[in-house]
DRENROMAR-600765 format. One record per atom (N, C-alpha, C): residue in three letters; x, y, z; atom name; residue number from 1. Coordinates in Angstrom, 2 decimals, decimal comma. Example, Ala and Ser with C-alpha at 12.3 -4.5 7.8 and 13.67 -1.06 7.14 Angstrom:
@r=ALA | east=13,19 | north=-5,69 | up=7,80 | a=N | k=1;
@r=ALA | east=12,30 | north=-4,50 | up=7,80 | a=CA | k=1;
@r=ALA | east=13,20 | north=-3,30 | up=7,80 | a=C | k=1;
@r=SER | east=12,85 | north=-2,25 | up=7,08 | a=N | k=2;
@r=SER | east=13,67 | north=-1,06 | up=7,14 | a=CA | k=2;
@r=SER | east=12,90 | north=0,03 | up=7,87 | a=C | k=2;
REM end
This chain:
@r=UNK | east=9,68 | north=6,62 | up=-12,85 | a=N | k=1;
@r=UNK | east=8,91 | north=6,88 | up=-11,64 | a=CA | k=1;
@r=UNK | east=7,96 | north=8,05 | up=-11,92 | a=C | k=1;
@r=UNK | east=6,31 | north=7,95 | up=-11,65 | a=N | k=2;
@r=UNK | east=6,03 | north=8,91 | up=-11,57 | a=CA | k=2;
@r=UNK | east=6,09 | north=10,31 | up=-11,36 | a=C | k=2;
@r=UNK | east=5,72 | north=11,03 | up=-11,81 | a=N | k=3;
@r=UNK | east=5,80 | north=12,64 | up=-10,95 | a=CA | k=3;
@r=UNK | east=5,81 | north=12,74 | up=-9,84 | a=C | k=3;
@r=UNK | east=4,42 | north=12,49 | up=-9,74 | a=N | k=4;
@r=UNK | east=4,00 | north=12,78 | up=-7,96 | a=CA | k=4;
@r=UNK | east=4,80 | north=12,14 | up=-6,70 | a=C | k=4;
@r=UNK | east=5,44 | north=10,89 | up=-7,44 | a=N | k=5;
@r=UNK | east=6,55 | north=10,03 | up=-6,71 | a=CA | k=5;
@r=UNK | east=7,86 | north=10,82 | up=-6,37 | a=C | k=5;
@r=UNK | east=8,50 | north=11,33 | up=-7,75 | a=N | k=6;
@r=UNK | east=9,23 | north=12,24 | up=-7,72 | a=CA | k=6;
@r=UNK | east=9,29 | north=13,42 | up=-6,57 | a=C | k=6;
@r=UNK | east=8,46 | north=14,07 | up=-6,63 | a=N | k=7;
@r=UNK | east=8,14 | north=15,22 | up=-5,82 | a=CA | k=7;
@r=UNK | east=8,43 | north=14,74 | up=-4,33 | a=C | k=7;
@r=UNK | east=7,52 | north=13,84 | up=-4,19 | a=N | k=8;
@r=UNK | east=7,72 | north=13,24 | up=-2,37 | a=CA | k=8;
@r=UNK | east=8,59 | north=12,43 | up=-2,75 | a=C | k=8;
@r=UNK | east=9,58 | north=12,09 | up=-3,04 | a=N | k=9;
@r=UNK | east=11,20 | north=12,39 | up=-2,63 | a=CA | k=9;
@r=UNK | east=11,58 | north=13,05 | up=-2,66 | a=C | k=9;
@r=UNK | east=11,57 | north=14,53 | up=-3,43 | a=N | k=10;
@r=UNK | east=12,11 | north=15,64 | up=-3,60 | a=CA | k=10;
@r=UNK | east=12,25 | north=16,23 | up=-1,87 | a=C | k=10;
@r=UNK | east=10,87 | north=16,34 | up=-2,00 | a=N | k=11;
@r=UNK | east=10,27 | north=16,56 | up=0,00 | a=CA | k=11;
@r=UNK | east=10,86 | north=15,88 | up=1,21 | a=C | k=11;
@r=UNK | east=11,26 | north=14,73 | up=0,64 | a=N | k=12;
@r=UNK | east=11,68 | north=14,41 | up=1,69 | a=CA | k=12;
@r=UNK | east=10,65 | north=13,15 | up=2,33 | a=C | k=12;
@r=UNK | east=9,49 | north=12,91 | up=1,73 | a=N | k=13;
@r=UNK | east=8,05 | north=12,55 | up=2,72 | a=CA | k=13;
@r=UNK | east=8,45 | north=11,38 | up=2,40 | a=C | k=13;
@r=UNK | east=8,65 | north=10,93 | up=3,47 | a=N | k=14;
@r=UNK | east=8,81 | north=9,30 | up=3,79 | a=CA | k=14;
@r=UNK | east=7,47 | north=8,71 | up=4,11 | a=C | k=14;
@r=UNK | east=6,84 | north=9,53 | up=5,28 | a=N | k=15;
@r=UNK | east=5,74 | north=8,63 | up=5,44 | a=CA | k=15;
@r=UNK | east=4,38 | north=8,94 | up=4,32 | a=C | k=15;
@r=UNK | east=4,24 | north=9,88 | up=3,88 | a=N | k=16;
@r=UNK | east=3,14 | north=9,31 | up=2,20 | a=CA | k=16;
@r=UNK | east=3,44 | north=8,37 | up=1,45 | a=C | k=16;
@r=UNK | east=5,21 | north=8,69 | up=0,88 | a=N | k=17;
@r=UNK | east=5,70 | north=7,32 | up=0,04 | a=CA | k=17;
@r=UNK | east=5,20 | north=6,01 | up=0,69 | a=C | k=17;
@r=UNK | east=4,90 | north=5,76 | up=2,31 | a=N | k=18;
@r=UNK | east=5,18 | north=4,61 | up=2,85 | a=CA | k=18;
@r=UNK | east=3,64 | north=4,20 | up=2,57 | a=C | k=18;
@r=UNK | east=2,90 | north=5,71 | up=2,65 | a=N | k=19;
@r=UNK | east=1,06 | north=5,33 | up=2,31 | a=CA | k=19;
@r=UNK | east=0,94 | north=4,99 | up=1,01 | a=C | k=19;
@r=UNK | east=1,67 | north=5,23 | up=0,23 | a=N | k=20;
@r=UNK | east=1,34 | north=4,84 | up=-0,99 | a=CA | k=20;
@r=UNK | east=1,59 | north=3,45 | up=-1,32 | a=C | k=20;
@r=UNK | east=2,43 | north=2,96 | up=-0,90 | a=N | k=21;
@r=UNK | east=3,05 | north=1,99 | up=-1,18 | a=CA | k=21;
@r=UNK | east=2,48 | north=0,73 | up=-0,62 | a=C | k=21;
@r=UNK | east=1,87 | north=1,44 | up=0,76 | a=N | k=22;
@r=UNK | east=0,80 | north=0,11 | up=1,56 | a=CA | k=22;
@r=UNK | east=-0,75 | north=0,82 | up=0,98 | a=C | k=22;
@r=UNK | east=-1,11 | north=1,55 | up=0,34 | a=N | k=23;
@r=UNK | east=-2,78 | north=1,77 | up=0,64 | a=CA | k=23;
@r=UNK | east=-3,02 | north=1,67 | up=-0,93 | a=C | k=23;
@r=UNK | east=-1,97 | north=1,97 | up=-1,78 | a=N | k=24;
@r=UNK | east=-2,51 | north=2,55 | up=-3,28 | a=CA | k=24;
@r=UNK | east=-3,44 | north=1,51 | up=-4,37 | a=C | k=24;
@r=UNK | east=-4,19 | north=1,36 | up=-5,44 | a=N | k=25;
@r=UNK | east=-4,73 | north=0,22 | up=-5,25 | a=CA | k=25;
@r=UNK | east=-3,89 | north=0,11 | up=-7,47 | a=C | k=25;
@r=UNK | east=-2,94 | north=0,91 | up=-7,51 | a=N | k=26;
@r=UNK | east=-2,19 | north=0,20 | up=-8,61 | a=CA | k=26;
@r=UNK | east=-0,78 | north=-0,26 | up=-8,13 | a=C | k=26;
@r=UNK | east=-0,98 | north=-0,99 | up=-8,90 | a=N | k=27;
@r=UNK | east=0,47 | north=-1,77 | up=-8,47 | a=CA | k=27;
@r=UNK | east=2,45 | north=-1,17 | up=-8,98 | a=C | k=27;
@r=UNK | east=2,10 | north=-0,81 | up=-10,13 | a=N | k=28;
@r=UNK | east=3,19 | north=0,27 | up=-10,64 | a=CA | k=28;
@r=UNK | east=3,17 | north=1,05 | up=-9,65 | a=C | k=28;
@r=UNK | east=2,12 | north=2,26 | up=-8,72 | a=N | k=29;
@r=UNK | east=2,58 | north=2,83 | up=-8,13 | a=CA | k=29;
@r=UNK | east=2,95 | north=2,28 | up=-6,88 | a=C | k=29;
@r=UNK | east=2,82 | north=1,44 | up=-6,54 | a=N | k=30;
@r=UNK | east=2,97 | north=0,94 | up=-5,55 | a=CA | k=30;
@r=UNK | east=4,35 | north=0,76 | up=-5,56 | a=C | k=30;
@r=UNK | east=4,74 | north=0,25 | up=-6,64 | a=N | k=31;
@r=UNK | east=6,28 | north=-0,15 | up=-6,89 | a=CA | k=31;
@r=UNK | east=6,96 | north=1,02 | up=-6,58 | a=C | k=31;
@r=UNK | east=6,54 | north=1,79 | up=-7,22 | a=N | k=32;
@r=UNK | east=7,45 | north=3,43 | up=-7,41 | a=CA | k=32;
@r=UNK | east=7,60 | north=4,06 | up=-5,84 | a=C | k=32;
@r=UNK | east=6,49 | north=3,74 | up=-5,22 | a=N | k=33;
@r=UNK | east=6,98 | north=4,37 | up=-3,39 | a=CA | k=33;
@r=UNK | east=7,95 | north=3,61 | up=-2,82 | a=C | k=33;
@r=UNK | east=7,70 | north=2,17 | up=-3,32 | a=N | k=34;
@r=UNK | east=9,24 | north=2,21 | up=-2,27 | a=CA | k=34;
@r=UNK | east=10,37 | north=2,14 | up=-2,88 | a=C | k=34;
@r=UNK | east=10,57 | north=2,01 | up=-4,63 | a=N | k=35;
@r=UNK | east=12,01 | north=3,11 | up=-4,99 | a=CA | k=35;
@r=UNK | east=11,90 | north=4,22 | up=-4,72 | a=C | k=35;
@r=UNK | east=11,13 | north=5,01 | up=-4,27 | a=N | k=36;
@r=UNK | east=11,31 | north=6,13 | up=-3,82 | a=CA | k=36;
@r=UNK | east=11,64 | north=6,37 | up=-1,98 | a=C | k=36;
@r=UNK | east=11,10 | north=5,16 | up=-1,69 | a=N | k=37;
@r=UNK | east=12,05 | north=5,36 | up=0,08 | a=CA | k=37;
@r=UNK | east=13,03 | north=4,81 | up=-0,22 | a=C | k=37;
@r=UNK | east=13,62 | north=3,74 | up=-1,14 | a=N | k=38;
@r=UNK | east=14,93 | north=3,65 | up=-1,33 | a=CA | k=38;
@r=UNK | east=15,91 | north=4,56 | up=-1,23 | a=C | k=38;
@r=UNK | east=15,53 | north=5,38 | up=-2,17 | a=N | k=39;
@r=UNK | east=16,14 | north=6,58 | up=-3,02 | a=CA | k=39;
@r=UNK | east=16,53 | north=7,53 | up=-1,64 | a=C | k=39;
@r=UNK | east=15,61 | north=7,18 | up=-0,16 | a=N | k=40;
@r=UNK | east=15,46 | north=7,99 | up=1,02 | a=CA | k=40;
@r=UNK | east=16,23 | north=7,21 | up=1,87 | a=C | k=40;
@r=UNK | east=16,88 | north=6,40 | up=1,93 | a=N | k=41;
@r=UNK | east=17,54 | north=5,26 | up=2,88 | a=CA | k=41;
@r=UNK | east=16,12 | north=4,59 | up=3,43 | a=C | k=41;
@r=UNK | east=15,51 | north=4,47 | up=2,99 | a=N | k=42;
@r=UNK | east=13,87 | north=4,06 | up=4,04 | a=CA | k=42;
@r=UNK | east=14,07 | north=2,23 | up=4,34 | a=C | k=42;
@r=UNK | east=14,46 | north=2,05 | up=4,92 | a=N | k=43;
@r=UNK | east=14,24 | north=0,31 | up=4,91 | a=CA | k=43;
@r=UNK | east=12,96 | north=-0,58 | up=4,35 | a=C | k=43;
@r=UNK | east=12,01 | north=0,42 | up=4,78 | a=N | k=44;
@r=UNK | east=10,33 | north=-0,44 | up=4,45 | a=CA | k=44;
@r=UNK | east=10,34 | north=-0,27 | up=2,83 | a=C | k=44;
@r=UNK | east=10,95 | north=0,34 | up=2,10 | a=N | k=45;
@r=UNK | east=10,65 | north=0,63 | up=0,56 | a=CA | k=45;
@r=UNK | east=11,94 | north=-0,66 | up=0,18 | a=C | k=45;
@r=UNK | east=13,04 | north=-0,99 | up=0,50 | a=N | k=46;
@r=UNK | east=13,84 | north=-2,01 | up=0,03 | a=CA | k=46;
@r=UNK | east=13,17 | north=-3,47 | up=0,67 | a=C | k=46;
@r=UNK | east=12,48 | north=-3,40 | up=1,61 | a=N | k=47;
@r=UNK | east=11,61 | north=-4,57 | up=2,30 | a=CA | k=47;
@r=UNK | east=10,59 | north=-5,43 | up=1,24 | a=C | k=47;
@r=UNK | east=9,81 | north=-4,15 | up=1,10 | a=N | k=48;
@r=UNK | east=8,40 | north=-4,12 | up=0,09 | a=CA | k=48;
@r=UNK | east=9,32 | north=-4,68 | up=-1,76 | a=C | k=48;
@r=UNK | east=10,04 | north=-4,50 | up=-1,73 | a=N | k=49;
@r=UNK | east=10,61 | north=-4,63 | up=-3,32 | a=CA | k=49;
@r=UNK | east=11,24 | north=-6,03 | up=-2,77 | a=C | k=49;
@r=UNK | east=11,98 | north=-6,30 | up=-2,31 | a=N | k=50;
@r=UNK | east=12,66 | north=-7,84 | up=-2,12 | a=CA | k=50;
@r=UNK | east=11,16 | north=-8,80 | up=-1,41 | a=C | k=50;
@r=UNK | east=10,22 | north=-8,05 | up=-1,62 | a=N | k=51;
@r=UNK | east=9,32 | north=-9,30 | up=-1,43 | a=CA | k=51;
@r=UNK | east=8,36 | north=-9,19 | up=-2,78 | a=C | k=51;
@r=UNK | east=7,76 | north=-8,12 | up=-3,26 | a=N | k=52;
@r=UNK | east=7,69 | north=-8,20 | up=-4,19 | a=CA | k=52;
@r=UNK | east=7,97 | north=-8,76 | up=-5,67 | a=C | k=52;
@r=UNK | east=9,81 | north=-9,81 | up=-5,51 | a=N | k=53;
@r=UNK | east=10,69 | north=-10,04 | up=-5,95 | a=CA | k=53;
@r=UNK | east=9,60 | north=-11,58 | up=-6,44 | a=C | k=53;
@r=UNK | east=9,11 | north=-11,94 | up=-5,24 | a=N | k=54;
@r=UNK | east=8,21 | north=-13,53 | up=-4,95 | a=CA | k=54;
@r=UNK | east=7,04 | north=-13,42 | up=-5,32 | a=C | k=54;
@r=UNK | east=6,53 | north=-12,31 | up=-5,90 | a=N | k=55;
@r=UNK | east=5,08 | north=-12,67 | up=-6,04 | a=CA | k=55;
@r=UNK | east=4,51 | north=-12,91 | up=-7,01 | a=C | k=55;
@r=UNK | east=3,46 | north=-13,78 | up=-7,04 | a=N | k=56;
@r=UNK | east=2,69 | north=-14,76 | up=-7,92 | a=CA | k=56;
@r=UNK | east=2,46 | north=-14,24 | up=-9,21 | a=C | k=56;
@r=UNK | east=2,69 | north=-12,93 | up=-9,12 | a=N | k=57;
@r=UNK | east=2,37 | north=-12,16 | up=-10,50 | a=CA | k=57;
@r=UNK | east=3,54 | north=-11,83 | up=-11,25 | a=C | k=57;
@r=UNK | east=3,89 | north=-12,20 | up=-12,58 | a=N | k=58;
@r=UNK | east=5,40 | north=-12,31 | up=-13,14 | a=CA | k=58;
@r=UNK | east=5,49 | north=-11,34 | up=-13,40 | a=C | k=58;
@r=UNK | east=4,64 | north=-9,60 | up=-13,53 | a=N | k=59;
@r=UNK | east=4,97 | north=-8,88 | up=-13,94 | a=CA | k=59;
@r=UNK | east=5,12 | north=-7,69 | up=-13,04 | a=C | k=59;
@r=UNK | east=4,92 | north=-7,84 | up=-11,75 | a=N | k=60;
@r=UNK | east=5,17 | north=-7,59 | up=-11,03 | a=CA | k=60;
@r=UNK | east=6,32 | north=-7,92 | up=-10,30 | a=C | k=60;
@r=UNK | east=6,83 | north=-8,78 | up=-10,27 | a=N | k=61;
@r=UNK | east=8,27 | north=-9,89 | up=-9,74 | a=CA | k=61;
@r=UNK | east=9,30 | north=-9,11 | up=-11,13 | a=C | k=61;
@r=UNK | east=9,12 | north=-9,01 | up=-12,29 | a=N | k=62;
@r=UNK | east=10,06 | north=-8,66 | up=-13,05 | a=CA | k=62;
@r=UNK | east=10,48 | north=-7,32 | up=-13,16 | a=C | k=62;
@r=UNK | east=9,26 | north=-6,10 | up=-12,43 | a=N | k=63;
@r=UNK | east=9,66 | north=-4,61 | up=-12,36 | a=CA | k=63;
@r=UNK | east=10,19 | north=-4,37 | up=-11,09 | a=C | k=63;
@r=UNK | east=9,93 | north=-5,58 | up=-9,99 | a=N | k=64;
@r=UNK | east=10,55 | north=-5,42 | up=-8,91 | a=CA | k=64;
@r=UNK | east=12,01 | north=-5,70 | up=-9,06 | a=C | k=64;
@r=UNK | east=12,29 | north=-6,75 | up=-10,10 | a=N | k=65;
@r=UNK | east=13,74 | north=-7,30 | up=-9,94 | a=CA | k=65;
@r=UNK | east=14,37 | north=-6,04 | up=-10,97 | a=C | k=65;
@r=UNK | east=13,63 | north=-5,38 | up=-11,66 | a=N | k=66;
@r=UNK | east=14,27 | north=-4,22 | up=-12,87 | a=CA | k=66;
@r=UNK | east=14,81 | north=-2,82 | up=-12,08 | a=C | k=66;
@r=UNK | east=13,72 | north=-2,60 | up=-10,96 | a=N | k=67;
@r=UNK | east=13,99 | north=-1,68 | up=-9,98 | a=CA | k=67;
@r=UNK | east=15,06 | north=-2,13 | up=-9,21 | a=C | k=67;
@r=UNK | east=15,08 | north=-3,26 | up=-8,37 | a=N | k=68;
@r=UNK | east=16,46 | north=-3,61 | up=-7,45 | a=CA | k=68;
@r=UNK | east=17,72 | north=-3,22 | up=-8,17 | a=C | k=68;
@r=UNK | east=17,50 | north=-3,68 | up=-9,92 | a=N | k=69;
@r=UNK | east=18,54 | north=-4,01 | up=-10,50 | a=CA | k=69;
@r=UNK | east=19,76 | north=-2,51 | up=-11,17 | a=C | k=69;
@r=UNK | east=19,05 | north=-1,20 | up=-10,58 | a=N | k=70;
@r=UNK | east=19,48 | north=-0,46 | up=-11,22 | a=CA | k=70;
@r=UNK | east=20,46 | north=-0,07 | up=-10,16 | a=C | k=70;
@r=UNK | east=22,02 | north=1,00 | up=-10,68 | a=N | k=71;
@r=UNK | east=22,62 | north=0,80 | up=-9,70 | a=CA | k=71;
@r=UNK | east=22,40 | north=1,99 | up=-9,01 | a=C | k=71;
@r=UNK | east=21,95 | north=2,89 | up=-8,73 | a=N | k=72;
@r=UNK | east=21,59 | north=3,69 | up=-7,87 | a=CA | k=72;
@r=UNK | east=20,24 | north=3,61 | up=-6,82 | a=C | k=72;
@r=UNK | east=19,69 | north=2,35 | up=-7,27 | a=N | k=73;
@r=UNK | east=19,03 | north=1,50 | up=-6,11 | a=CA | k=73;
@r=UNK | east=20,01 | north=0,42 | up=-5,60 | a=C | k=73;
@r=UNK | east=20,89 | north=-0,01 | up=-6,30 | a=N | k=74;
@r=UNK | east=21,86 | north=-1,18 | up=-6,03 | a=CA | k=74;
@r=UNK | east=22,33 | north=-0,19 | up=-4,72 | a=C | k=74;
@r=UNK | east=22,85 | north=0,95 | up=-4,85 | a=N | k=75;
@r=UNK | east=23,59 | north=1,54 | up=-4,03 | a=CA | k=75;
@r=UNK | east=23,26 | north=2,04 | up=-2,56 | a=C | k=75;
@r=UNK | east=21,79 | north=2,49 | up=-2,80 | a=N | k=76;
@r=UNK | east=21,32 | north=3,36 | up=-2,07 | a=CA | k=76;
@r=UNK | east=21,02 | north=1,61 | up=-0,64 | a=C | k=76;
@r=UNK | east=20,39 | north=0,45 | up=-1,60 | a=N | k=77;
@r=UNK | east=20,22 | north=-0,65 | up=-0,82 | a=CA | k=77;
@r=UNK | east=21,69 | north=-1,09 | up=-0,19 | a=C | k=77;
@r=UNK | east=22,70 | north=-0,75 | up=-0,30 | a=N | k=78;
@r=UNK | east=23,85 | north=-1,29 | up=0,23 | a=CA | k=78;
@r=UNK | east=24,19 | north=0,03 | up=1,57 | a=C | k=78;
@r=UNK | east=23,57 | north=1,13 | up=0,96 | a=N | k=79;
@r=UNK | east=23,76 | north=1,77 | up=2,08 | a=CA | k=79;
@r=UNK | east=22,95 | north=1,75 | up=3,45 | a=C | k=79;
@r=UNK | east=21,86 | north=1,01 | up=3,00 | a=N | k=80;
@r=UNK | east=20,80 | north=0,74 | up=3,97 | a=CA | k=80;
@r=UNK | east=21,22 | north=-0,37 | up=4,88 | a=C | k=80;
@r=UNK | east=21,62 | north=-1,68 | up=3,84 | a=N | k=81;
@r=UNK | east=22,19 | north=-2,94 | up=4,69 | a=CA | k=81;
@r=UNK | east=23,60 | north=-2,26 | up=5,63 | a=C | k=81;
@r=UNK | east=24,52 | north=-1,49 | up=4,71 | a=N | k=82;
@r=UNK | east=25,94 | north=-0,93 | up=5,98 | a=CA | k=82;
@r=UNK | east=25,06 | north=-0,41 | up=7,15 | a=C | k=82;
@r=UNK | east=24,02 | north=0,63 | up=7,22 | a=N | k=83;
@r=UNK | east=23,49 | north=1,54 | up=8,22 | a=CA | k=83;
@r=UNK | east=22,89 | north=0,19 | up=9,23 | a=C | k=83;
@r=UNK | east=22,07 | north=-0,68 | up=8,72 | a=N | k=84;
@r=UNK | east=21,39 | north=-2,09 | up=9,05 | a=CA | k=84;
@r=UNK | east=22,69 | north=-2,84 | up=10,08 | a=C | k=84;
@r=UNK | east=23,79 | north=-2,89 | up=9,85 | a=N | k=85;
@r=UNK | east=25,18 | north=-3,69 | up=10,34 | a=CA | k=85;
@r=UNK | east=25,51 | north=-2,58 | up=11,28 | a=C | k=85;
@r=UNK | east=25,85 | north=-1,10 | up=10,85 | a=N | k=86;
@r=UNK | east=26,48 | north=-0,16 | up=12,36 | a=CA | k=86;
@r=UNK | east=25,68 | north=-0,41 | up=13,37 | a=C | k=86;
@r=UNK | east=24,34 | north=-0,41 | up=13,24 | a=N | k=87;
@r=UNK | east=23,46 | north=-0,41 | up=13,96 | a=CA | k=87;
@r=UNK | east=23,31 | north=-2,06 | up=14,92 | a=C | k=87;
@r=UNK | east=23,61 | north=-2,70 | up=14,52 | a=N | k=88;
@r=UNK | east=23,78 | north=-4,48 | up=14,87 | a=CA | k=88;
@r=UNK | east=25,10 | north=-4,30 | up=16,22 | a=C | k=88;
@r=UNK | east=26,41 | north=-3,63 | up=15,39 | a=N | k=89;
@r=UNK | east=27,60 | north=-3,55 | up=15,81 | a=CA | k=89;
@r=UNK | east=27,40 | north=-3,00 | up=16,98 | a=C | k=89;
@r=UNK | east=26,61 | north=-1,54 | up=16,89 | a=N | k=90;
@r=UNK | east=26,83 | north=-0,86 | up=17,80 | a=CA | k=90;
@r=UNK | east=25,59 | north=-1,66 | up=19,27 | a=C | k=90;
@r=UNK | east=25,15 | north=-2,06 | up=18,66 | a=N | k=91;
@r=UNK | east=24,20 | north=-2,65 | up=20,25 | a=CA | k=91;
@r=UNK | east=24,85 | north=-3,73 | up=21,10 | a=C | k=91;
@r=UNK | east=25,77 | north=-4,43 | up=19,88 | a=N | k=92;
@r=UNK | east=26,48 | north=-5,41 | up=20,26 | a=CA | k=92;
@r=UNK | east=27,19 | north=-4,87 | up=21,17 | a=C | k=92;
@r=UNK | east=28,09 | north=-3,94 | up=20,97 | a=N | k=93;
@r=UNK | east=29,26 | north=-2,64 | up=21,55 | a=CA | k=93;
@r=UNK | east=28,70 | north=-2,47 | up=23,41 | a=C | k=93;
@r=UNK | east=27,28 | north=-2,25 | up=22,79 | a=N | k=94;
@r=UNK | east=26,46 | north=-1,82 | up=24,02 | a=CA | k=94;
@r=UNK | east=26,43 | north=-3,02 | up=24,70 | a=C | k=94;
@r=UNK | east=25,61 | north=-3,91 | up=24,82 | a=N | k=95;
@r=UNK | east=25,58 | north=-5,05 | up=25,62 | a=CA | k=95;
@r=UNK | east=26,47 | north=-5,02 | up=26,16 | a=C | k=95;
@r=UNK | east=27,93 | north=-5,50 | up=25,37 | a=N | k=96;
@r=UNK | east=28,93 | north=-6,02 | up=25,78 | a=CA | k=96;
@r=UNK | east=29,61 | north=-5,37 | up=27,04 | a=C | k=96;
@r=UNK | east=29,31 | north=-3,81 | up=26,95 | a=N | k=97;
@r=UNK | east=29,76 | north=-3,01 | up=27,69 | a=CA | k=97;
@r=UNK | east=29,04 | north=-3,41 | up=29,17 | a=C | k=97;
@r=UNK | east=27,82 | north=-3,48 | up=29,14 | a=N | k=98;
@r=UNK | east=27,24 | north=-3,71 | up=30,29 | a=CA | k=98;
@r=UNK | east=27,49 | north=-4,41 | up=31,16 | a=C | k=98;
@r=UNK | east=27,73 | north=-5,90 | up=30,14 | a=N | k=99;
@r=UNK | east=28,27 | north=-6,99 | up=30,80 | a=CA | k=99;
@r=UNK | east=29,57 | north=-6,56 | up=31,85 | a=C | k=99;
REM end
């Protein structure tokens, strides 16, 4: 991952990573912002890479599947899908209550 990628995770900056990742006009970096909102629990950076996974360009589809594939993105994405499910559970919780 780049430097500058590095850093805004370091920071914390979710929403530049998120500009980079939608505005930048290379595609490596593009990749690198949203392992880097990964790396942040960010949902839109594990979004952007599992679609990336499909696209027409094989070399792009193969750094996306190299990035998913490491396990501290493996991880950080499982923590996103658990947070993705409390969040399901708990509205469910809610409704139900109303009822």
């Amino acid at each position: 991952m780049a430097s500058s990628i590095d850093d805004l995770v370091s920071m914390g900056d979710v929403e530049s990573l998120y500009e980079i990742m939608a505005e930048h006009d290379d595609w490596m970096t593009q990749l690198d912002a949203p392992e880097g909102l990964v790396k942040l629990r960010d949902k839109r950076g594990l979004e952007f890479l599992l679609s990336a996974k499909h696209s027409d360009d094989e070399e792009i589809r193969e750094v996306a599947k190299e990035i998913l594939s490491s396990p501290e993105i493996e991880r950080k994405a499982d923590d996103i899908r658990a947070d993705d499910e409390e969040r399901r559970v708990k509205k469910i919780w809610i409704a139900r209550q109303r009822l």
